[in-house]
PAZAPA-4460 file (N, C-alpha, C; in steps of 0.05 Angstrom, whole numbers, plus 32768, in hexadecimal, padded with zeros to 4 digits):
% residues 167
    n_x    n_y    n_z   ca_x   ca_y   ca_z    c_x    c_y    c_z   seq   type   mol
   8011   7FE9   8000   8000   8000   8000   8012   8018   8000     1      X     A
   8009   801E   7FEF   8018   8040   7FED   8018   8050   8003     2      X     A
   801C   806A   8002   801B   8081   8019   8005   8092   8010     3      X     A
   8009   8093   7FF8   7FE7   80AA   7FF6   7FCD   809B   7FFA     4      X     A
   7FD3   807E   7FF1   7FB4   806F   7FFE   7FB1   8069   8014     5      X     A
   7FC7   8066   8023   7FB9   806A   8040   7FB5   8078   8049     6      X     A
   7FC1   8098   8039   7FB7   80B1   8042   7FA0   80B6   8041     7      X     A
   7F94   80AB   8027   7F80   80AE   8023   7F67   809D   8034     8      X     A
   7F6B   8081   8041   7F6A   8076   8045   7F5F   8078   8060     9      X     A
   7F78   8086   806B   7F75   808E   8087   7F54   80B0   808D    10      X     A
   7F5C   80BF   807A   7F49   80CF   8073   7F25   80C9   8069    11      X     A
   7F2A   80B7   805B   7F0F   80B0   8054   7F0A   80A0   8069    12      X     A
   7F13   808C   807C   7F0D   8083   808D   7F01   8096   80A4    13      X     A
   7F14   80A8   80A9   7F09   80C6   80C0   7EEC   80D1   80B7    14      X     A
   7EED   80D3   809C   7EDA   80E4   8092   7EC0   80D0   8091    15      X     A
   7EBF   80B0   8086   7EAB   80A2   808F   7EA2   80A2   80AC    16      X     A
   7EAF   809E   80BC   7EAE   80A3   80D5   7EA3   80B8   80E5    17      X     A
   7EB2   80CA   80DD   7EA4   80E5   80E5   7E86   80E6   80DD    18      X     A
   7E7B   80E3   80C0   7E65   80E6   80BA   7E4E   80D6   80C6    19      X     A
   7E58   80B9   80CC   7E44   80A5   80DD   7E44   80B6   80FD    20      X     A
   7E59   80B9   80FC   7E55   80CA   8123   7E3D   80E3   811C    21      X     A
   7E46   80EC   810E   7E2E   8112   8109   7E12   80F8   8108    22      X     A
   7E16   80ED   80EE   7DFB   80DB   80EB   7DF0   80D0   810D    23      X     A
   7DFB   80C4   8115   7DF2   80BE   812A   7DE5   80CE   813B    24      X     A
   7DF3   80E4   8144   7DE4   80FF   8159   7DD5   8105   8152    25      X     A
   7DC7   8106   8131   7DAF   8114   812A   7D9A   8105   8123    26      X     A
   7DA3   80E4   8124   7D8E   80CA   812E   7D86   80D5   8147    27      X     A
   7D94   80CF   8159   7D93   80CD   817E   7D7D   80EA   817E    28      X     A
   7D85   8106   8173   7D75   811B   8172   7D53   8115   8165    29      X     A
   7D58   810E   8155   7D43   80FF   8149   7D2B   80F9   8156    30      X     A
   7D3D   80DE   816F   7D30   80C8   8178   7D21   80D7   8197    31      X     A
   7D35   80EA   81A2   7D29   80F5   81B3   7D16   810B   81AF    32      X     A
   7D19   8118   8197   7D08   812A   8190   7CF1   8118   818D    33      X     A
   7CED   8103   817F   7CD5   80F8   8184   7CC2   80F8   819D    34      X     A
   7CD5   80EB   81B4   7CD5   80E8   81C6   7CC1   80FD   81D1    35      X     A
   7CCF   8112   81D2   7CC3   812B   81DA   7CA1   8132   81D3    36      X     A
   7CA8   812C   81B5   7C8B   8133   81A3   7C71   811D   81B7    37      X     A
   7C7E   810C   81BA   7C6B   80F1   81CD   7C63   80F4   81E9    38      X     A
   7C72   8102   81F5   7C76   8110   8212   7C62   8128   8210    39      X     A
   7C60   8139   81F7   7C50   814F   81F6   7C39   814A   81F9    40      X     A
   7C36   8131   81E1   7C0F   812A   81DC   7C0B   8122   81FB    41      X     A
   7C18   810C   8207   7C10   8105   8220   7C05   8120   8232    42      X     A
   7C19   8131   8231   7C0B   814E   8242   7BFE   815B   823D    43      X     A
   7BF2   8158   8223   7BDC   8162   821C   7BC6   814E   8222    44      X     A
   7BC6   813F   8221   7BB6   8120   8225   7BAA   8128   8241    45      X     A
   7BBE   812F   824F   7BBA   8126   826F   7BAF   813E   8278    46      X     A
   7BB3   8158   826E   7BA2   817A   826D   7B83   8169   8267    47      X     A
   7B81   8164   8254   7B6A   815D   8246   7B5C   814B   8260    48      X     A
   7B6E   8139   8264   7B5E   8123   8278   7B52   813D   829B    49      X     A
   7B65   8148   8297   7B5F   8159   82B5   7B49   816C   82AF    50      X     A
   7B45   816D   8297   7B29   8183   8299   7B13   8170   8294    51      X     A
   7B14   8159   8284   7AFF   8145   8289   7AF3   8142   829E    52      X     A
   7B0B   8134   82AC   7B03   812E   82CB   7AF2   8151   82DD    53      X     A
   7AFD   8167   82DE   7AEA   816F   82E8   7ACF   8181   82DB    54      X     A
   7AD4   8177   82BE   7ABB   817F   82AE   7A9E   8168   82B3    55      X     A
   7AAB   814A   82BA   7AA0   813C   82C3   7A8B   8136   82DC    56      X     A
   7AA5   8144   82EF   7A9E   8147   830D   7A88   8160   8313    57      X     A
   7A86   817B   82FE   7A72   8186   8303   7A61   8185   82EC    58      X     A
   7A56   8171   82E4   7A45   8162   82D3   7A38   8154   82E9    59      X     A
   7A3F   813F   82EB   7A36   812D   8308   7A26   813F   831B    60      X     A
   7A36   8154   832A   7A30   8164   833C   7A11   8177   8338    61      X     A
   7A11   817A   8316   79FC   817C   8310   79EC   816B   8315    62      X     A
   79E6   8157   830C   79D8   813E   830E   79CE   8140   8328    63      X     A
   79E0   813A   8340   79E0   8135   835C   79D0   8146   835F    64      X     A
   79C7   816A   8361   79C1   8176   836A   79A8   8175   8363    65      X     A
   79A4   816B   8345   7985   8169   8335   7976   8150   834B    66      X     A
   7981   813D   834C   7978   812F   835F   7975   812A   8379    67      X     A
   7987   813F   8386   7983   8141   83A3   7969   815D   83A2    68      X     A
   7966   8169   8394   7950   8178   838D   7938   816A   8395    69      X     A
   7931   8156   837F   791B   813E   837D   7919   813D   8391    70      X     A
   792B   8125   83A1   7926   811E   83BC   7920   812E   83D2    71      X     A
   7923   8144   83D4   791C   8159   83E1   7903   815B   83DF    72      X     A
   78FC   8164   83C9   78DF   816B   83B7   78CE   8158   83C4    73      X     A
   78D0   8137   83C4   78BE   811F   83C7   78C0   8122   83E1    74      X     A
   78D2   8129   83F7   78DA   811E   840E   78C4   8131   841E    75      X     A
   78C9   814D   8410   78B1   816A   840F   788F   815C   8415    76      X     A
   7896   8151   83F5   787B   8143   83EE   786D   8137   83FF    77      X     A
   787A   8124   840B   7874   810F   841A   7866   8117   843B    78      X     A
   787E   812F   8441   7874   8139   8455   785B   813F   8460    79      X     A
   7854   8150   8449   7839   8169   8442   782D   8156   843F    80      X     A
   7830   813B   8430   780A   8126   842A   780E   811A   844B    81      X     A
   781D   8119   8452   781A   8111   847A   7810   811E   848A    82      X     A
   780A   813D   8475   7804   8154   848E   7821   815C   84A1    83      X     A
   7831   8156   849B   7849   8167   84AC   7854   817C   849D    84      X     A
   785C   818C   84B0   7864   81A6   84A7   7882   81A4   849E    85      X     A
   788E   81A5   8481   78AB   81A0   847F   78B7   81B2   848E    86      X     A
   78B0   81CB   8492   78CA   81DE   849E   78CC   81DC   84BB    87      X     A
   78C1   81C7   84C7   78C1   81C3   84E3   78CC   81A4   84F0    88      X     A
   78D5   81A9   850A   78CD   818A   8511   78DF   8179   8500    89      X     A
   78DC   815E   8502   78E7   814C   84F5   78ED   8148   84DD    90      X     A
   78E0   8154   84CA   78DE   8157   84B3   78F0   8170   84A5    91      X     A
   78F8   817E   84B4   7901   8199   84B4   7928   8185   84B7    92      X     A
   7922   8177   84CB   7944   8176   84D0   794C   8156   84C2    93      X     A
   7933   8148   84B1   7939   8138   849C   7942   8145   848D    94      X     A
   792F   8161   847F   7940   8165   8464   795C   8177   8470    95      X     A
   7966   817D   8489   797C   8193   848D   7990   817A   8484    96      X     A
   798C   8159   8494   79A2   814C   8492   79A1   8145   847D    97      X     A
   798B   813E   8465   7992   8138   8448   79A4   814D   843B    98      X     A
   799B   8162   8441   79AA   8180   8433   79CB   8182   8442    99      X     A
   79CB   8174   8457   79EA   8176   8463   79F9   815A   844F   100      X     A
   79E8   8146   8450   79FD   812B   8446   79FC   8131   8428   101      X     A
   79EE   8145   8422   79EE   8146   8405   7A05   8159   83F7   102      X     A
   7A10   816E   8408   7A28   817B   840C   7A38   8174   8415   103      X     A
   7A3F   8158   8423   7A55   8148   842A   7A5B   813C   840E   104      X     A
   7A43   8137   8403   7A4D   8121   83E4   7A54   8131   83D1   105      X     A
   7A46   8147   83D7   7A56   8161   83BB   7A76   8168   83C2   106      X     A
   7A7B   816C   83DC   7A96   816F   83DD   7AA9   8159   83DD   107      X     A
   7A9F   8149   83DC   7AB7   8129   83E4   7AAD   8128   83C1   108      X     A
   7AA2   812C   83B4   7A9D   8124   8397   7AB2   813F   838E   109      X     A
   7AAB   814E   8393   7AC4   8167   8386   7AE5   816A   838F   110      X     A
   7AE7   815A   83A5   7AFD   8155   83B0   7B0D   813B   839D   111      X     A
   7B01   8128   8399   7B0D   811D   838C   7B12   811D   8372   112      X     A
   7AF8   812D   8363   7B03   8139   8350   7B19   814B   834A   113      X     A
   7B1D   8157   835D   7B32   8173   8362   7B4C   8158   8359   114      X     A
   7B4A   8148   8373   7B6D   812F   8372   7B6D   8128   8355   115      X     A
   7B53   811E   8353   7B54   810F   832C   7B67   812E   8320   116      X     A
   7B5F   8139   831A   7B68   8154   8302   7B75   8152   830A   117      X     A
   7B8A   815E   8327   7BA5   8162   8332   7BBA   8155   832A   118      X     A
   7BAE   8139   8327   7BC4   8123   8322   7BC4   8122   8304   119      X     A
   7BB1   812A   82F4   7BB2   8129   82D6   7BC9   8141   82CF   120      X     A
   7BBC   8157   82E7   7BD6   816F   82DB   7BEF   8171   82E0   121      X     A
   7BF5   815C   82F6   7C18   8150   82FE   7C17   813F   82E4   122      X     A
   7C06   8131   82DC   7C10   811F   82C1   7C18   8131   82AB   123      X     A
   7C10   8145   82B1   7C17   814E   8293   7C32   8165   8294   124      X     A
   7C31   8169   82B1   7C46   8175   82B9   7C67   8169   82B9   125      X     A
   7C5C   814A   82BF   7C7A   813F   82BE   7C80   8135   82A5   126      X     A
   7C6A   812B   828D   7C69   8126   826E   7C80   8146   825E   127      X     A
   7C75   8154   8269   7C80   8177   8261   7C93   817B   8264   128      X     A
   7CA1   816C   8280   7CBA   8175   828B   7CCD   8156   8280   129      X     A
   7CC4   813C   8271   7CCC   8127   8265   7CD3   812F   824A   130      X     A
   7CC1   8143   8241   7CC6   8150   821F   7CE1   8162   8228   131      X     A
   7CE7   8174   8233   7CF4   8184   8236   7D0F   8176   823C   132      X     A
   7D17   816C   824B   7D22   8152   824C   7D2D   8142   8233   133      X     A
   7D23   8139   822E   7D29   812A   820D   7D2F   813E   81FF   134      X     A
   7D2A   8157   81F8   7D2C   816C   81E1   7D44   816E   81F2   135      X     A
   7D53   8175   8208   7D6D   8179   8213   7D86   816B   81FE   136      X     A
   7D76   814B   820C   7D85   8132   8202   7D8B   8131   81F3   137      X     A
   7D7F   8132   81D5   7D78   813A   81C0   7D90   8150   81B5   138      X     A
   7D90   8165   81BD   7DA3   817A   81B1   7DBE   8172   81C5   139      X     A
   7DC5   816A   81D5   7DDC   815D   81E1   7DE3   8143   81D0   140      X     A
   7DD2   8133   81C6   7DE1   811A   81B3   7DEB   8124   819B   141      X     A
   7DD6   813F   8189   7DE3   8149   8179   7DFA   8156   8176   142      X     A
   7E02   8160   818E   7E1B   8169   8198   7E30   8161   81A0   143      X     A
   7E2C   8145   81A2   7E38   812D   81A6   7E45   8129   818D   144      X     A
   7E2C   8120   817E   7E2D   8117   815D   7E49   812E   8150   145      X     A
   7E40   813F   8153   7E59   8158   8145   7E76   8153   814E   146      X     A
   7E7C   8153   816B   7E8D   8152   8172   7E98   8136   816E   147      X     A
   7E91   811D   8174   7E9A   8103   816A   7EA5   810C   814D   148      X     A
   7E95   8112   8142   7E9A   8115   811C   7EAE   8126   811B   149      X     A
   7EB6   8140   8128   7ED2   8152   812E   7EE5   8144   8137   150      X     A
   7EE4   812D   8145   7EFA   8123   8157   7EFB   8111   813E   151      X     A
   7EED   8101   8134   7EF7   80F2   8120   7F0C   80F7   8106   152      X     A
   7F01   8116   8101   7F13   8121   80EC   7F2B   8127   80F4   153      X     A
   7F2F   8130   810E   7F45   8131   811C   7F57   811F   811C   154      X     A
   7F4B   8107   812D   7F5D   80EE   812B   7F69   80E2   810D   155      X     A
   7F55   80EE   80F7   7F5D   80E5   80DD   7F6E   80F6   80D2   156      X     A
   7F75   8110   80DA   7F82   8120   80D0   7FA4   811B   80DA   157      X     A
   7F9C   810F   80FB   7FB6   8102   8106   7FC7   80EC   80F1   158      X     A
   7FB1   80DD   80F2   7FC0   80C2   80DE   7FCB   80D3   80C4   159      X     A
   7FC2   80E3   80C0   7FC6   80E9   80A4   7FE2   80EB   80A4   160      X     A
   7FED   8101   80B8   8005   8117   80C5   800C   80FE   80C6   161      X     A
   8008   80EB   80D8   801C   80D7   80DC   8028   80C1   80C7   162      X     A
   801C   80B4   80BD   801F   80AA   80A0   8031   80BB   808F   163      X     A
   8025   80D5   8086   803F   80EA   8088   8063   80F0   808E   164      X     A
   805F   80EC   80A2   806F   80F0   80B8   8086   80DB   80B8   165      X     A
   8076   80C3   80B5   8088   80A2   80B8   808F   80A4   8095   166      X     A
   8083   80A9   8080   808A   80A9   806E   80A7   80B4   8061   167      X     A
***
C-alpha cells in the first residue's frame, strides 16, 4: 500500500466516521423529539381529563340537587296529606337533617372531584416537565453527534500527519 492511499485511506475513514457520529445525534434528536411530541399529547390528554372530571362532578351535582328537590317536595307532600305542619315539629327537623346529609354528599362529591382534576393536573404537569426533558436530551445528543464527528476528523487528520511523518 502506498502512502497517499492510506492517506487517503486514513481520511475517508475519519470522514465516514465522522458523518455516522453527526448521523447518529440527529437520530437520538429525532427519537427524543418524538418523545417529547408524546409527552405533550399526554398533557393535554390529562388537562382534558381534569376538566371532564369536574365538568362531570357539577353535572351530577345537578342531578343530586334536582332530586333532593323531589324528595323534599314528596317528603312536603306527604306531610300536609297527614295533616302535619312541615315547618314545625318533626317534620320540620326531617327535612333540616335531609337538607344537612344532602350537603354532606354535595361536598364529599365535590371534594373528590377537586382530588380527581388535581391529580389529572399533576399528570399533565409531570408529562410537560418529561417533554422538556427529552427536548434537553435531544439537543445534548445532537451536540454530542457534532462533537464525536469533530473529534473524528481530528483523529483522522492525526493519522494523516502521521503517516506523513513516518513516510
Amino acid at each position: 500500500m502506498g502512502i497517499e492511499t492510506a492517506i487517503f485511506a486514513a481520511a475517508a475513514g475519519s470522514a465516514v466516521q465522522a458523518y455516522g457520529q453527526y448521523q447518529a445525534g440527529k437520530t437520538q434528536q429525532a427519537a427524543y423529539n418524538f418523545n417529547s411530541q408524546i409527552d405533550e399529547r399526554n398533557a393535554k390528554a390529562a388537562d382534558q381529563q381534569a376538566e371532564q372530571i369536574q365538568l362531570a362532578a357539577d353535572l351530577e351535582a345537578i342531578k343530586f340537587r334536582n332530586d333532593f328537590q323531589r324528595l323534599q317536595d314528596a317528603t312536603a307532600q306527604a306531610n300536609r296529606y297527614n295533616g302535619w305542619m312541615a315547618d314545625t315539629g318533626t317534620p320540620l327537623k326531617v327535612a333540616l337533617a335531609n337538607a344537612t346529609e344532602a350537603e354532606e354528599e354535595l361536598a364529599i362529591a365535590d371534594y373528590n372531584a377537586s382530588i380527581g382534576a388535581a391529580q389529572a393536573r399533576e399528570s399533565a404537569v409531570q408529562s410537560r416537565m418529561s417533554s422538556q426533558l427529552n427536548q434537553m436530551y435531544g439537543r445534548a445528543a445532537r451536540r454530542a453527534g457534532v462533537i464525536n464527528a469533530g473529534s473524528s476528523l481530528l483523529a483522522g487528520a492525526s493519522n494523516v500527519g502521521y503517516i506523513r511523518a513516518t513516510a
